[in-house]
C-alpha positions as CSV (number, residue, x, y, z in Angstrom):
1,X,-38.0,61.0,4.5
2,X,-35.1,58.2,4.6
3,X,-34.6,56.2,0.8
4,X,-31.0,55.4,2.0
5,X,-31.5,51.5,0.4
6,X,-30.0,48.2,2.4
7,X,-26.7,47.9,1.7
8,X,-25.6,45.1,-0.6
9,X,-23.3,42.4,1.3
10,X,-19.7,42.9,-0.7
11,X,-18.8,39.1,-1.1
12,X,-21.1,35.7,-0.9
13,X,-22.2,34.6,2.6
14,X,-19.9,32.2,4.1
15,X,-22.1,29.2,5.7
16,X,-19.6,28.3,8.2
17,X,-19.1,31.8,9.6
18,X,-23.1,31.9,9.8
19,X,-23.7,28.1,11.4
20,X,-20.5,29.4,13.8
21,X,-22.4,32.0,14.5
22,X,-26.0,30.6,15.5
23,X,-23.9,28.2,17.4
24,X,-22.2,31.3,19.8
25,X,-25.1,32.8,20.0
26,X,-27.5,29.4,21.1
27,X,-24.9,28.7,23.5
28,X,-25.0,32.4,24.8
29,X,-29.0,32.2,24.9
30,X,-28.4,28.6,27.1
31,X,-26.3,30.6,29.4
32,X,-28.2,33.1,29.9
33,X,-31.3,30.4,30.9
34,X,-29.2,28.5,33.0
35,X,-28.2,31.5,35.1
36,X,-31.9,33.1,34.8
37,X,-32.9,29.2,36.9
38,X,-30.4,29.7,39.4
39,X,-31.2,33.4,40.3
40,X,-35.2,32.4,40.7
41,X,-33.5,29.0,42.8
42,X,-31.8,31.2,44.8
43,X,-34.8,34.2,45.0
44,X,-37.0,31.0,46.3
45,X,-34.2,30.2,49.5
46,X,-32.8,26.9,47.8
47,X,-29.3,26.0,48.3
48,X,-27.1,27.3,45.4
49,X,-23.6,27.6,44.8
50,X,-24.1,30.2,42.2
51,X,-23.2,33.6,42.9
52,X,-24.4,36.5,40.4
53,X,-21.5,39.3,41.9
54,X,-19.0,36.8,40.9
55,X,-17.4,37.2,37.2
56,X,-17.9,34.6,34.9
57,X,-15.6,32.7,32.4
58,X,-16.9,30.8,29.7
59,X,-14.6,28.6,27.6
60,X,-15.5,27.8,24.1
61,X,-13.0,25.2,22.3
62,X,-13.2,25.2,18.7
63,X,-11.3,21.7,16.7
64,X,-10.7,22.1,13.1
65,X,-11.8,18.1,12.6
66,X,-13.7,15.4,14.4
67,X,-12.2,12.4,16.2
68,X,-11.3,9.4,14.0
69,X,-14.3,7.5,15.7
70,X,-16.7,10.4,15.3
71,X,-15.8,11.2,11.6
72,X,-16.3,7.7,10.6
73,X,-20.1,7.9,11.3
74,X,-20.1,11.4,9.3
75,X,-18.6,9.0,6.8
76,X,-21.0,6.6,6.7
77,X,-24.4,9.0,7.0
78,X,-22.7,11.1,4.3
79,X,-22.9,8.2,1.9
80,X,-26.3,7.5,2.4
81,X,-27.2,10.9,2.0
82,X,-29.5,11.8,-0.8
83,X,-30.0,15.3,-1.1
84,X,-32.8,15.2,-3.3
85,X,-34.9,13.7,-0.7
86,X,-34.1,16.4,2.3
87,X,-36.9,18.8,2.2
């Protein structure tokens, strides 16, 4: 009989860690689907420039703010952003 309890986390959960996370691994789970589609392309005969024996390289880049042009519709939807009223 096991009554070994869950451990308790040692400090608060840290949001962006967690949303960096889901983000890694959606990403992975896309990449995984978009090779899955070309192995059955290639399985049916089509024409495929993908080759599975070939190592893959993914590159992930990571910017600690948005462009000026992007952060000024943050901006804007932040102001109008009632927090009460998100479900």
């Amino acid at each position: 009989m096991q009554d070994a309890l869950f451990p308790k986390p040692s400090c608060p959960e840290d949001k962006v860690v967690s949303a960096s996370q889901a983000y890694i691994k959606s990403l992975s789970d896309s990449v995984h689907s978009a090779e899955g589609l070309q192995l059955k392309k290639k399985a049916k005969g089509k024409q495929s420039s993908f080759d599975p024996k070939k190592p893959k390289r993914l590159w992930v880049y990571v910017a600690k703010e948005f462009p000026a042009w992007q952060q000024k519709y943050i901006d804007a939807l932040q102001e109008f952003y009632d927090e009460v009223s998100v479900f």
